[in-house]
The first five atom37 places (N, CA, C, CB, O) and aatype in JSON, in Angstrom:
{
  "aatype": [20, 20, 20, 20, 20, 20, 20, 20, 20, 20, 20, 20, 20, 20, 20, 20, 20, 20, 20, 20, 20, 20, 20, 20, 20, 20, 20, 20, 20, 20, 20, 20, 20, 20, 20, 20, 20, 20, 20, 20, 20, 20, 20, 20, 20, 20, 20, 20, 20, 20, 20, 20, 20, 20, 20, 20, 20, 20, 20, 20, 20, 20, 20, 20, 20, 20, 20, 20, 20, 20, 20, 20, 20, 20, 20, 20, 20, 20, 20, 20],
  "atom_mask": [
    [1, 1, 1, 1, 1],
    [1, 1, 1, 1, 1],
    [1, 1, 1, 1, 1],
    [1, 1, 1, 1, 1],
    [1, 1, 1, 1, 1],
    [1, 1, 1, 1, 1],
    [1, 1, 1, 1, 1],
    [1, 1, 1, 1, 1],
    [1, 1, 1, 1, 1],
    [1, 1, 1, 1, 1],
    [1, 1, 1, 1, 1],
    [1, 1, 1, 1, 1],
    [1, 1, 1, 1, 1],
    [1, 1, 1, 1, 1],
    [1, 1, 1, 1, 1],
    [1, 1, 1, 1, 1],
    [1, 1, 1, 1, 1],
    [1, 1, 1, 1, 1],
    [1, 1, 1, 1, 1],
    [1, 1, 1, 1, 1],
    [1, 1, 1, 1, 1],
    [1, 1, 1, 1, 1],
    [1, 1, 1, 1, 1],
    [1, 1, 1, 1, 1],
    [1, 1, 1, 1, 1],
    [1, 1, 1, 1, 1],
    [1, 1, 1, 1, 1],
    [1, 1, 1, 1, 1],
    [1, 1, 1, 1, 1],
    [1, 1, 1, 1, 1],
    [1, 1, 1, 1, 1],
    [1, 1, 1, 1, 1],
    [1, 1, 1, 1, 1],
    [1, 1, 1, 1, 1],
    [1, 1, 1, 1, 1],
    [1, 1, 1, 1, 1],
    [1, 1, 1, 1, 1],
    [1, 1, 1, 1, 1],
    [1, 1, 1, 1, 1],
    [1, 1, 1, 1, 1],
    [1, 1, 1, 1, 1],
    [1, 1, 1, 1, 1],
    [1, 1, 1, 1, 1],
    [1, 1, 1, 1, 1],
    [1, 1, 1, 1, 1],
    [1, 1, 1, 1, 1],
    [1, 1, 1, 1, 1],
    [1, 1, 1, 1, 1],
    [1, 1, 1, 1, 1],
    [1, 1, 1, 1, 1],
    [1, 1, 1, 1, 1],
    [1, 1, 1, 1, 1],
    [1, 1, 1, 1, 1],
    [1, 1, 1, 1, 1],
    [1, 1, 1, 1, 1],
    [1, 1, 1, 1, 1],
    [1, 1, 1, 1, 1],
    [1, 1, 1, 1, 1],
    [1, 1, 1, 1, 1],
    [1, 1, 1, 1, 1],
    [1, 1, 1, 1, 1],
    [1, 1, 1, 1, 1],
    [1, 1, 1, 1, 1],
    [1, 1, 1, 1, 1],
    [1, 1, 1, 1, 1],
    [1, 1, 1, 1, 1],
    [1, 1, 1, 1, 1],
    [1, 1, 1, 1, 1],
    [1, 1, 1, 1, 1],
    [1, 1, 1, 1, 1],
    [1, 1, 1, 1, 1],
    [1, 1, 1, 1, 1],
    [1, 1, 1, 1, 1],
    [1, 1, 1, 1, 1],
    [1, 1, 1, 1, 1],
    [1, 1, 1, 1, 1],
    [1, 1, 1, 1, 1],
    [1, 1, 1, 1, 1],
    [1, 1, 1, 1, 1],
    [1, 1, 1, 1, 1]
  ],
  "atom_positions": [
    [[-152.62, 40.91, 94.27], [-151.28, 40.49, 93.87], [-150.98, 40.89, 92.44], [-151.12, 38.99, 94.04], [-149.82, 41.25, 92.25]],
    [[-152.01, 40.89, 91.11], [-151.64, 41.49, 89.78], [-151.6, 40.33, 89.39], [-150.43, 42.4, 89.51], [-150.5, 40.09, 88.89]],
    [[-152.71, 38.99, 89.36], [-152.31, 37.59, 88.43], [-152.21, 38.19, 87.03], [-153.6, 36.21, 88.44], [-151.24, 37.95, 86.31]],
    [[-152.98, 38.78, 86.74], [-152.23, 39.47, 85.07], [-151.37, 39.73, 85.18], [-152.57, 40.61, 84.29], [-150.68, 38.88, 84.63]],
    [[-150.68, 40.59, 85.67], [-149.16, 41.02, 85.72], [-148.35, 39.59, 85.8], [-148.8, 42.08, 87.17], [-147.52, 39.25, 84.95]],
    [[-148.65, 38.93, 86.76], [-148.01, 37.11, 86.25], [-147.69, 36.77, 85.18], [-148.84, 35.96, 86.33], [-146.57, 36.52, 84.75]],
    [[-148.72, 36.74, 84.68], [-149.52, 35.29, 83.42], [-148.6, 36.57, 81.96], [-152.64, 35.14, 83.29], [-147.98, 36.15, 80.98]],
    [[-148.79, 37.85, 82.27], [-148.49, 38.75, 81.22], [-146.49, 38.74, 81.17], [-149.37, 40.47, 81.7], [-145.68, 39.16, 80.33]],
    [[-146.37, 38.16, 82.29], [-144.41, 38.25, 82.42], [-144.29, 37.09, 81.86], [-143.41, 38.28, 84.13], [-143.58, 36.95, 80.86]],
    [[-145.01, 36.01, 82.44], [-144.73, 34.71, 81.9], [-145.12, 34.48, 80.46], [-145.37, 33.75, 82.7], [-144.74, 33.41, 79.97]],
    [[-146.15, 35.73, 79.37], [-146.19, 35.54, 78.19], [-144.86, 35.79, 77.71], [-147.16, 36.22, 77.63], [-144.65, 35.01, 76.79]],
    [[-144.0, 36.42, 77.88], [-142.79, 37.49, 77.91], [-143.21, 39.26, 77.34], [-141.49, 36.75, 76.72], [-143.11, 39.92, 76.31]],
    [[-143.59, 39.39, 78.39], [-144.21, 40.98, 78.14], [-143.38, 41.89, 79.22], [-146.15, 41.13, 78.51], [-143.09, 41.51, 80.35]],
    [[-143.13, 42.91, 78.76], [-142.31, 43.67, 79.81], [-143.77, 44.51, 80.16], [-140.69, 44.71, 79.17], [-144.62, 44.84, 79.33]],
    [[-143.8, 44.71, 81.33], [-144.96, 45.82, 82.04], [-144.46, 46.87, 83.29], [-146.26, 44.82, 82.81], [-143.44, 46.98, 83.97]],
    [[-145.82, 47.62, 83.21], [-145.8, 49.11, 83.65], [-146.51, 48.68, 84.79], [-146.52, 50.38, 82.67], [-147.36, 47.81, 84.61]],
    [[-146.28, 49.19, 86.09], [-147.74, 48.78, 87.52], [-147.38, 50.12, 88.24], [-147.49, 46.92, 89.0], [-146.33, 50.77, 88.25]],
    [[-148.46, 50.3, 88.76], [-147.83, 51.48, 89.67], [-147.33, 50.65, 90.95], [-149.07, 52.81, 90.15], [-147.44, 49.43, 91.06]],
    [[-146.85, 51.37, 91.77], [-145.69, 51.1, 93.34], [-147.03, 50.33, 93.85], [-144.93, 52.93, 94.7], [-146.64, 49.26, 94.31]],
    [[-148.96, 50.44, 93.99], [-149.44, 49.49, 94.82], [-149.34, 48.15, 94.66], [-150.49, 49.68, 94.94], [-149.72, 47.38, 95.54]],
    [[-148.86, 47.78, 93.63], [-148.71, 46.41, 93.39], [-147.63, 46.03, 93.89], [-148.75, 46.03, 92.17], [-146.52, 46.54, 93.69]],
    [[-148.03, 44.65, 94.9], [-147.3, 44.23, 95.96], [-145.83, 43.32, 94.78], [-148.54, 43.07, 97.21], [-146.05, 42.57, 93.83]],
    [[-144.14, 43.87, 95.45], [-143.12, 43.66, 94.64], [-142.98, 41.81, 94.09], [-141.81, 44.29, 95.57], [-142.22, 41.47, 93.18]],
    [[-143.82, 40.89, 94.82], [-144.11, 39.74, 94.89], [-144.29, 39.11, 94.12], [-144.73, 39.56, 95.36], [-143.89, 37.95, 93.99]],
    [[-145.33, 40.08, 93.0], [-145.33, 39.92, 91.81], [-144.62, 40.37, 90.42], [-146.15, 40.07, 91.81], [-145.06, 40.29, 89.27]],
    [[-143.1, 40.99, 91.02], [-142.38, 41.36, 89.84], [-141.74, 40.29, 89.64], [-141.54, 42.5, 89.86], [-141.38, 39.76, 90.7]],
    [[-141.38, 39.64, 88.51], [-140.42, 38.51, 88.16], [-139.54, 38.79, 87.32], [-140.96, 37.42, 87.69], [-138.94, 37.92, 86.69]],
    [[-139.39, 39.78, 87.22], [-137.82, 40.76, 86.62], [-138.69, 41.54, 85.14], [-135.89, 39.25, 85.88], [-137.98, 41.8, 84.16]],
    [[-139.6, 41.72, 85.11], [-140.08, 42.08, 83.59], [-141.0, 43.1, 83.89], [-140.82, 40.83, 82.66], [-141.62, 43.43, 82.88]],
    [[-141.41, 43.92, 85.22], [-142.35, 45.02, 85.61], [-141.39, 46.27, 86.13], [-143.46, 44.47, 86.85], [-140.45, 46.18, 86.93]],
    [[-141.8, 47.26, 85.56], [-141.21, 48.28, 86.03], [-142.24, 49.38, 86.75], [-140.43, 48.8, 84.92], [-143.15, 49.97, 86.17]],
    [[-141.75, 49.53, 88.56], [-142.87, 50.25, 88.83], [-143.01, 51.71, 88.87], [-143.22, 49.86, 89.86], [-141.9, 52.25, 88.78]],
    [[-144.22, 52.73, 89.0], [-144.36, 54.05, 88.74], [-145.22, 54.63, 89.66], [-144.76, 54.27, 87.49], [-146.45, 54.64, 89.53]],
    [[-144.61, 55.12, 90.58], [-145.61, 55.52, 91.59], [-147.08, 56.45, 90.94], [-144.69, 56.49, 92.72], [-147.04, 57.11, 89.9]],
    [[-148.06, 56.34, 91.64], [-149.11, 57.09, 91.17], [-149.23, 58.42, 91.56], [-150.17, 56.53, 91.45], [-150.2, 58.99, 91.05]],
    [[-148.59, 59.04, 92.26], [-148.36, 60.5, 91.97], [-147.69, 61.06, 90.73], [-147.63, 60.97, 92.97], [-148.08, 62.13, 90.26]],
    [[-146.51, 60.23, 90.09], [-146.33, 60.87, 88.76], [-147.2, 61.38, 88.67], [-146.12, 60.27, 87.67], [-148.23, 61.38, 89.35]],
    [[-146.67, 62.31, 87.11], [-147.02, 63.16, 86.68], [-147.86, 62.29, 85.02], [-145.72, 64.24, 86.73], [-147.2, 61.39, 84.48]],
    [[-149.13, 62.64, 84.44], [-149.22, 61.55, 83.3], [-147.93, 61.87, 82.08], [-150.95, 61.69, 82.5], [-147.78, 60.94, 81.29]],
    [[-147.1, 62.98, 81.91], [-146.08, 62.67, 81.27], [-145.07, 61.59, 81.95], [-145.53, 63.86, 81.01], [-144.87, 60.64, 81.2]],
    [[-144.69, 61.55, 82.64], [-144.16, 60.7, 83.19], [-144.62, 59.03, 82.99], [-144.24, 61.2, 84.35], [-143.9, 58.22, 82.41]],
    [[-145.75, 58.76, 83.51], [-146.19, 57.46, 82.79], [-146.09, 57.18, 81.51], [-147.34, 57.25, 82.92], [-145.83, 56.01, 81.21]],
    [[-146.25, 58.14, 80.49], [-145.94, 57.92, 79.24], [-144.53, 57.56, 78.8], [-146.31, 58.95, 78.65], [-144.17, 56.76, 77.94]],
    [[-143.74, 58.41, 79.7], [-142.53, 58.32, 78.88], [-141.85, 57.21, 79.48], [-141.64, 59.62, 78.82], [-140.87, 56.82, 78.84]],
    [[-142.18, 56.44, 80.81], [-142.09, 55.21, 81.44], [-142.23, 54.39, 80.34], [-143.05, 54.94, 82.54], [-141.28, 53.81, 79.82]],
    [[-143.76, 54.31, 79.83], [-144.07, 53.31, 78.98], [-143.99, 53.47, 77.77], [-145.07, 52.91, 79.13], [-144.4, 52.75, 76.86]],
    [[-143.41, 54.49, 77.75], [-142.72, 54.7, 75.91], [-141.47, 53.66, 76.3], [-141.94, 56.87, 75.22], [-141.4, 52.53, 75.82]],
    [[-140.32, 54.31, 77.4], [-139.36, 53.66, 77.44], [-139.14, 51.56, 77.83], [-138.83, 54.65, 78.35], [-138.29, 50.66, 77.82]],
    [[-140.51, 51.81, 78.08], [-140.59, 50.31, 78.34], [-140.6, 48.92, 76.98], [-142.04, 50.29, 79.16], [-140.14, 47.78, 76.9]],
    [[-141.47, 49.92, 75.99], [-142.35, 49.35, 74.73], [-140.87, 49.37, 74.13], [-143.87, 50.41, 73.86], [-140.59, 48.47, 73.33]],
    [[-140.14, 50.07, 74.37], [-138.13, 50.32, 73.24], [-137.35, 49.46, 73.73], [-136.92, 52.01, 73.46], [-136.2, 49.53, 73.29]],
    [[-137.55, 48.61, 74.52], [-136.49, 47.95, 75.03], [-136.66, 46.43, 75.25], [-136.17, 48.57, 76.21], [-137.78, 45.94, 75.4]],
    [[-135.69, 45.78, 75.25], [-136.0, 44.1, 74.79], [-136.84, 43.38, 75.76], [-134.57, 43.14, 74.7], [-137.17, 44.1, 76.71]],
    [[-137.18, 42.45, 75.8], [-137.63, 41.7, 76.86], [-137.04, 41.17, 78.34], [-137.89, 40.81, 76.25], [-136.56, 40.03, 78.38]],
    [[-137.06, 41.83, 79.32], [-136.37, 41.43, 80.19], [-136.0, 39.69, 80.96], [-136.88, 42.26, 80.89], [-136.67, 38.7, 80.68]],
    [[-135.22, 39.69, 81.59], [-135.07, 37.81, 81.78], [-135.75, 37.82, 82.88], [-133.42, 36.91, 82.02], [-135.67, 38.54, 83.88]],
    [[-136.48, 36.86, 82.55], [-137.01, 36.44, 83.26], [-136.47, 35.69, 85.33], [-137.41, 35.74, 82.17], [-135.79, 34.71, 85.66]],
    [[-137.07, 36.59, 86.05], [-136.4, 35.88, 87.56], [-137.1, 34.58, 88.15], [-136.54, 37.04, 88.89], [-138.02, 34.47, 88.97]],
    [[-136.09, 33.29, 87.22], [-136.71, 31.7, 87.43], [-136.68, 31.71, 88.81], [-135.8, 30.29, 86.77], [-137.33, 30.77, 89.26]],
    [[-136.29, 32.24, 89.45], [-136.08, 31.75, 91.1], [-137.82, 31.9, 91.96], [-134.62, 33.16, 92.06], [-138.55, 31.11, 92.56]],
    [[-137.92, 33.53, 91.56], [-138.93, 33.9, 91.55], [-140.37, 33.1, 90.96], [-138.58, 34.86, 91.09], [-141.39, 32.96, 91.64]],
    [[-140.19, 32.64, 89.54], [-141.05, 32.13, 88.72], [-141.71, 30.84, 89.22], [-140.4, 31.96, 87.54], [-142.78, 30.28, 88.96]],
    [[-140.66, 30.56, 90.06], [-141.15, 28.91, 90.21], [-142.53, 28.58, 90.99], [-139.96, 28.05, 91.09], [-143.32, 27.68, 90.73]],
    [[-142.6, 29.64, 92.14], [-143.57, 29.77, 93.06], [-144.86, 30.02, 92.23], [-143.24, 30.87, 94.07], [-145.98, 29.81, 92.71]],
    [[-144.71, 30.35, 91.31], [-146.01, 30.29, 90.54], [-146.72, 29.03, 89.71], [-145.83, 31.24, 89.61], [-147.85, 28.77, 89.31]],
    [[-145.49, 28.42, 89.69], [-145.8, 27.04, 88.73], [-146.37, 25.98, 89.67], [-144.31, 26.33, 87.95], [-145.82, 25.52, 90.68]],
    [[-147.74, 25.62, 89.1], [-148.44, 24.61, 89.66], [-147.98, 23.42, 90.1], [-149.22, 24.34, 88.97], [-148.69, 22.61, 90.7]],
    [[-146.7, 23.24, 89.83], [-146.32, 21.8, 90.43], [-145.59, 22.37, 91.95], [-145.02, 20.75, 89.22], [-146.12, 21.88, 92.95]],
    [[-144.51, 23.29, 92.2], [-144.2, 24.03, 92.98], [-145.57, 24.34, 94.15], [-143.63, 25.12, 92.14], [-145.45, 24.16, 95.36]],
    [[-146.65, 24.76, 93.6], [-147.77, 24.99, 94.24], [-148.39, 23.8, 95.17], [-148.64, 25.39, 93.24], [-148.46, 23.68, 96.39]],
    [[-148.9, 22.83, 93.91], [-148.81, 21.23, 94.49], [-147.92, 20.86, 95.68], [-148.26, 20.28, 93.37], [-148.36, 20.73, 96.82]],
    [[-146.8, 20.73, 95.39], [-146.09, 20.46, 96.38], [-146.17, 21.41, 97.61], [-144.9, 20.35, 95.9], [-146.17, 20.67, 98.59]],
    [[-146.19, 21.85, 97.75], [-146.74, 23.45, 99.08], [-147.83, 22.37, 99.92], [-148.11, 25.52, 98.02], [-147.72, 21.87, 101.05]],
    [[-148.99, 22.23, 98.79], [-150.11, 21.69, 99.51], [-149.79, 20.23, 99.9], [-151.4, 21.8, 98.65], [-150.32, 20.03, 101.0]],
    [[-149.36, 19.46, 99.6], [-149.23, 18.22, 99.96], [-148.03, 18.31, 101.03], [-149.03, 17.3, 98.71], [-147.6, 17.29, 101.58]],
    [[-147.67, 19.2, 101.22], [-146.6, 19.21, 102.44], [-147.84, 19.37, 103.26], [-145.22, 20.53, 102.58], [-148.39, 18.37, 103.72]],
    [[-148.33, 20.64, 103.49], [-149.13, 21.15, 104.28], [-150.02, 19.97, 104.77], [-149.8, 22.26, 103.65], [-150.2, 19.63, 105.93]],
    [[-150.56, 19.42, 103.6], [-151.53, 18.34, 104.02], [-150.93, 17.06, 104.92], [-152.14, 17.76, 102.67], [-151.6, 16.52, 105.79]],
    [[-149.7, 16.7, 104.61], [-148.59, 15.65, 105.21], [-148.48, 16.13, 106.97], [-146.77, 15.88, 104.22], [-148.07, 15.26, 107.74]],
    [[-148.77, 17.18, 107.4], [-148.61, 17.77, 108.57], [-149.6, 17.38, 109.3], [-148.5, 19.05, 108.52], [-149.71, 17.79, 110.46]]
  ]
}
């Protein structure tokens, strides 16, 4: 799934993944790069990434990560 790629959006870090990383884990702050590029191409991805502000964050998305959100998942599950 990329828990770094998580924990690194939720620092507020904009990031680079290539296309195998499942979209599940974008929360509006990953931009992906397939791995056939070319390595200019990755560079100038992540040149253009490092120039540009911090993207907002997708709370909708975000929430599923937050341990109380999580909690609650399991105590449903368990309630069943």
């Amino acid at each position: 799934l990329g828990i770094s790629l998580i924990e690194a959006q939720f620092a507020g870090l904009n990031c680079v993944a290539s296309n195998n990383i499942p979209a599940l884990a974008d929360l509006g702050r990953i931009t992906f790069v397939s791995l056939d590029k070319s390595i200019e191409e990755w560079a100038r991805v992540i040149s253009d990434v490092l120039d540009k502000p911090v993207s907002p964050l997708d709370e909708e998305k975000a929430k599923c990560f937050d341990i109380r959100y999580t909690v609650k998942q399991l105590e449903e599950i368990y309630d069943k």
